[in-house]
N, C-alpha and C positions, 0 to 999 in steps of 0.2 A: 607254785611260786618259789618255795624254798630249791628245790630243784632246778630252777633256773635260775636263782639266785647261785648255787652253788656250781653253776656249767659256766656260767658270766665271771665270776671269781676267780675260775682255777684258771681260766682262760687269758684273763688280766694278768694272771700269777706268772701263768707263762711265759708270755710275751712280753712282760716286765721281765723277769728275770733273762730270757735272751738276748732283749738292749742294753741292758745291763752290761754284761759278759763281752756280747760283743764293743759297745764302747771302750770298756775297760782295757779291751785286749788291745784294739786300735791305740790308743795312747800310751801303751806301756812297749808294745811295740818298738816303736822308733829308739826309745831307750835302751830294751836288750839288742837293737842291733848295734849301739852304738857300745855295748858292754862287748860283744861279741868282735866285734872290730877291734876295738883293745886289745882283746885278748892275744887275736891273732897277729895283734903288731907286736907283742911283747915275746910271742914265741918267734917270730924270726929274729927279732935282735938279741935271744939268746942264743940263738945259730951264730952271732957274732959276738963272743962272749971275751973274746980282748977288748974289746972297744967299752964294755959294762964296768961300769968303775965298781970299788968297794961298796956295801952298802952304808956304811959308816961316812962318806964322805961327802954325804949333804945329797938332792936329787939329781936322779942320772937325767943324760939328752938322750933318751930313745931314739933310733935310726932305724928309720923306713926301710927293708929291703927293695922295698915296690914302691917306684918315685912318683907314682900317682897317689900312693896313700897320705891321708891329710894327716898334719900332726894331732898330737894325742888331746880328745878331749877333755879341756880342763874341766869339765861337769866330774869328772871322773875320780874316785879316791882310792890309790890302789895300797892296801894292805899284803903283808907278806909275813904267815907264822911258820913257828918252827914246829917239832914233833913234841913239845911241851904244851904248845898251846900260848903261845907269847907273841906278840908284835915284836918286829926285830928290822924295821924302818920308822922308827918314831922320827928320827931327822927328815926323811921324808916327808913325813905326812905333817910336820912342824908341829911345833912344841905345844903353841896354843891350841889347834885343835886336838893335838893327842889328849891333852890333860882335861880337856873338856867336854870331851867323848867317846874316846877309847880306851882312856886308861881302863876303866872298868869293862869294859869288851868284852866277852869270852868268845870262846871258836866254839861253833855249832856244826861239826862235822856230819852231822844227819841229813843237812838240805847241802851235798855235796853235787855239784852239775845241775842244781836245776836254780832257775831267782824265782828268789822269795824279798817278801818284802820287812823291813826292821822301821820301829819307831824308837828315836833316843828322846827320853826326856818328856815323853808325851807330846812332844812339839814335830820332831822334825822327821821325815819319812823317807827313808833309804831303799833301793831295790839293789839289789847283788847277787854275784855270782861268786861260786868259791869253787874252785878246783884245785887236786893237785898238783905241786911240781915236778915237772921231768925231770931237772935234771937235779943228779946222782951226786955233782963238785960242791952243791953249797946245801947252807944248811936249811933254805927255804922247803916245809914240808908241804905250805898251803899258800895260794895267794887265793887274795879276795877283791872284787872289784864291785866296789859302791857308788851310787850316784843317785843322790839326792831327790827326788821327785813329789816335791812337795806341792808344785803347780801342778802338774796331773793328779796327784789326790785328792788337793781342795777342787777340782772339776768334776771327780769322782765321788765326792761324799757330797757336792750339789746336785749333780744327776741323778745320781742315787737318792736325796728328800726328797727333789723335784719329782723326780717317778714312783714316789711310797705318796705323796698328796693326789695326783694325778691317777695313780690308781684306786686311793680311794675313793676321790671325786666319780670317777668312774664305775667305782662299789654301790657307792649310792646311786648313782644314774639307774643301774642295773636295778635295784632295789625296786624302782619307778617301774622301769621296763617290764620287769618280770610279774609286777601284778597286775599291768595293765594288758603282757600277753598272755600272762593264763585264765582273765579274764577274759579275753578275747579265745582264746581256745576252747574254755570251756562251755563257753555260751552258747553253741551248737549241741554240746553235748545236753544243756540241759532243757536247751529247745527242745529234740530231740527225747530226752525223760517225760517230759512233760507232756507231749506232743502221746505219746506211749501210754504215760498214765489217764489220759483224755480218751486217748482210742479205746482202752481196756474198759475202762467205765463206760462210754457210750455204749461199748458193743455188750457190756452184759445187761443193760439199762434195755438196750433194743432185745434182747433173746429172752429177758424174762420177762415181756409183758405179753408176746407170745405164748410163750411157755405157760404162764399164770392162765391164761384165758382159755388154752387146750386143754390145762386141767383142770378148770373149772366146769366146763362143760360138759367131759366123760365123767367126771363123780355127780354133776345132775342128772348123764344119764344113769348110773348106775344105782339112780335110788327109786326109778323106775323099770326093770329089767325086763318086764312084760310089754311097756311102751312100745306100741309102732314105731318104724321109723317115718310115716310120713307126720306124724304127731311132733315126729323131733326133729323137723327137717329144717328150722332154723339154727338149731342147734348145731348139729353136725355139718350144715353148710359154715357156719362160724368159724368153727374147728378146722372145718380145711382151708378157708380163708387163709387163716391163721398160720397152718401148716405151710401154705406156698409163700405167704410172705417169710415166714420163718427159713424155707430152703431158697428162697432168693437174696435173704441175707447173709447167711452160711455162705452162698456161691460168692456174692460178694465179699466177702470179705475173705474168702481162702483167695481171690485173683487179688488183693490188694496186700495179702502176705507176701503171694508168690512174685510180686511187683517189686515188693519190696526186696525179697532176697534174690531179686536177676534169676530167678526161677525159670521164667518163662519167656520161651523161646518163637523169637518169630517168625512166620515162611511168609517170606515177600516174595508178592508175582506181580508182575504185571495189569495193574487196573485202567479197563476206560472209564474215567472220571464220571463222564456225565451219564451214561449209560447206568453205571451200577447207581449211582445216588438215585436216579430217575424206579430204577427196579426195586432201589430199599424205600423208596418213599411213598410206591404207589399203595401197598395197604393201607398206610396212615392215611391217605385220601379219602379211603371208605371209612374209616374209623372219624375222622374232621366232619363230613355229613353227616353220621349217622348224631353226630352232635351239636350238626346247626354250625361247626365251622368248616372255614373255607385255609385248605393247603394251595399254594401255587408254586410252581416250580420255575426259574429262570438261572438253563445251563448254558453257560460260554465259556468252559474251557477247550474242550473239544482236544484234551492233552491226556496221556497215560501218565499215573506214575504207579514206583515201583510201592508196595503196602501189603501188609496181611490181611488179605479179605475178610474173613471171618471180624477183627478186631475193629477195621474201618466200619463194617456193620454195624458191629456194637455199641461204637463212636456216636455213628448218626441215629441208632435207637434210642440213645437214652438222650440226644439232644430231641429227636422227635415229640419221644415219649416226655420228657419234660417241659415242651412246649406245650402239648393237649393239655397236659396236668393245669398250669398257670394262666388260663384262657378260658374264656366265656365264651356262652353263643354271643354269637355273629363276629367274633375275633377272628382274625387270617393270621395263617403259619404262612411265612414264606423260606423257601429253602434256593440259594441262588451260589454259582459257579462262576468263576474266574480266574482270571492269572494277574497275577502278582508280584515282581521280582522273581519273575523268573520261577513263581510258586504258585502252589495250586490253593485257592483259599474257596473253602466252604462256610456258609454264612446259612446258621437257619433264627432267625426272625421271628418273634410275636407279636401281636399287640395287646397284649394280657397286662396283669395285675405291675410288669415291673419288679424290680430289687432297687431296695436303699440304697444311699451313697454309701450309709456305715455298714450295709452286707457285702457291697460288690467285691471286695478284696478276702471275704471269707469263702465265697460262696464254694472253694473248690477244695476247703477242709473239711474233713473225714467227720460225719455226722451232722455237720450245719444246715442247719435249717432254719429258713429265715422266719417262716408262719409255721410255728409247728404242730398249730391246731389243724393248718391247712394239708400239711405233708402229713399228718396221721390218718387223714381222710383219704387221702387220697395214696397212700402206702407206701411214701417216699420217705427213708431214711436215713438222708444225705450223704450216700457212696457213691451217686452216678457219676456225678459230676468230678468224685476223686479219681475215678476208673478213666471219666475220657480225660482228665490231663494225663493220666498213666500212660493212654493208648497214644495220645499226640507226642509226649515226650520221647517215647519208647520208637518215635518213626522222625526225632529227628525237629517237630514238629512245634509250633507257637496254638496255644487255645487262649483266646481274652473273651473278657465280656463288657458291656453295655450297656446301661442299660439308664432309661427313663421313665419312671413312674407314674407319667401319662401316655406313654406310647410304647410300653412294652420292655423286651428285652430282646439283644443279640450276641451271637454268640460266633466269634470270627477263630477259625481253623486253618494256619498255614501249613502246609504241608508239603516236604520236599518232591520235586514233579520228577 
């Protein structure tokens, strides 16, 4: 937040100070060309220097060389010193304003050719030019030309509070902004922490109850050493139990790393649709009898598309395999093919036990488990379902679910044809 605060700031800073500047430039502008114009009228009517009267004899009529030139702006106050540093047209410039603002004057030979700006009295605000004189016949060492610009300052020193409130207004805005976007920024990240510190715990929560139970069993064998093994054949069938669900979740969860870090790499070939789901589905047939339920198949897409075999496999195993898991005898699996916008959607169907309203939007996070008395029984540790959005996403692909707690649950797979 402080970081955006201070990127919003220097940025305001900026940009304020460049409207600044350029304003300022735009309205001073007009003024030194009007000093510049001056100037150059005064150097050609020294090119006519009989026609220049004394300076002693009250103010001269400057003469145009160039009959388009406008006469001299009266905004304009022209001074004239000597090599001392003296006014030496007081008559000129008349009596009352010498004595009430120049007499004390000094010459500031340092800002020579360029304008700068002078305040008399605290009040009034002059911009001028001072250069020297050419010529060599009189005793003029400097002239100076002043004019007044007291209406372009007071526009300047309003634009200028006007744009130090506006900026701050602005300060504050940003103030708002910046904790509303680094909140907003960080809140993936700490999804994301969280989401991390959730996965770490589940997955050591799943490997050491494994773990626990394999060791529990070989130090019972071990306090028997002479024991047959058909004497321990609960035991050691335990232990391997144990063992495969143990390397089945290691498996799963090194694919949901390597998911995660774009690891893994796909080879899409060429699938007929209904052909391969018909060929992945027909064990699960025998396996639905040998349990009193009934699988049925209804394919109509009769399209290829392009997919990684191997992973589409895996897709519809563990929806298979998750269907037998949540179903009774005399429950039907059905698995059924279509097209769909132009898309190929796989749909496999139960009429089992259902998921809650308040699960159906977890169900495809990493360890959820809705009955988890039911899913220890039956060895499921809620990775499948993170795996097949993995495999759907990874091909381009939509997974939703469904589901009613009187009639089961569905699980709709679009997938690009």
């Amino acid at each position: 937040m402080i970081l955006n605060l201070l990127a919003f700031t220097v940025i305001f800073t900026i940009f304020g100070i460049i409207i600044f500047n350029q304003v300022q430039a735009t309205l001073f502008s007009k003024t030194d060309e009007e000093i510049l114009n001056f100037k150059e009228m005064l150097e050609e009517n020294l090119l006519s220097s009989d026609r220049i009267p004394p300076l002693n004899e009250g103010p001269r009529e400057p003469v145009a060389s160039n009959p388009e030139r406008n006469n001299p702006n009266p905004r304009i106050i022209l001074l004239h010193w000597n090599d001392e540093g003296n006014i030496i047209n007081e008559v000129q410039i008349g009596t009352l304003l010498y004595e009430n603002y120049f007499e004390d004057f000094t010459l500031d030979a340092e800002n020579l050719d360029s304008f700068t700006n002078i305040t008399f009295d605290e009040s009034y605000t002059f911009r001028y030019l001072l250069y020297e004189d050419e010529n060599p016949d009189d005793e003029i060492a400097y002239t100076q030309l002043l004019v007044n610009i007291d209406p372009e300052q007071t526009i300047i020193d309003n634009f200028g509070r006007l744009l130090i409130i506006c900026s701050l207004i602005f300060i504050m805005l940003s103030i708002t902004a910046s904790y509303f976007l680094s909140k907003k920024m960080v809140k993936p990240i700490i999804q994301s922490w969280d989401r991390q510190a959730e996965f770490v715990e589940n997955a050591s929560h799943e490997l050491r109850t494994p773990l626990s139970i394999i060791q529990n069993k070989l130090e019972l064998l071990l306090t028997e050493p002479q024991a047959k093994i058909m004497n321990k054949f609960e035991n050691i069938a335990l232990s391997l139990s144990e063992t495969r669900r143990l390397s089945k979740l290691t498996s799963d969860l090194l694919t949901l790393a390597r998911a995660d870090s774009a690891d893994v790499q796909l080879v899409k070939q060429s699938i007929e649709v209904d052909s391969f789901v018909q060929k992945t589905a027909t064990p699960y047939k025998e396996i639905a009898e040998s349990q009193e339920k009934h699988l049925w198949l209804d394919l109509n897409t009769q399209a290829n598309m392009e997919a990684d075999e191997s992973r589409i496999h895996q897709l519809l195993v563990i929806l298979l395999d998750n269907a037998l898991k949540y179903t009774e005898e005399k429950d039907s699996i059905g698995v059924k093919t279509y097209m769909e916008d132009q898309k190929v959607v796989i749909e496999v169907s139960d009429t089992g036990v259902g998921i809650s309203d308040e699960s159906i939007s977890h169900i495809f996070d990493r360890f959820y488990r809705e009955d988890k008395a039911r899913s220890r029984e039956t060895g499921g540790m809620g990775l499948g379902l993170s795996i097949a959005q993995w495999i759907v996403e990874s091909h381009s692909g939509i997974i939703s679910a469904a589901s009613n707690n009187q009639q089961g649950t569905t699980f709709k797979v679009k997938l690009p044809k």
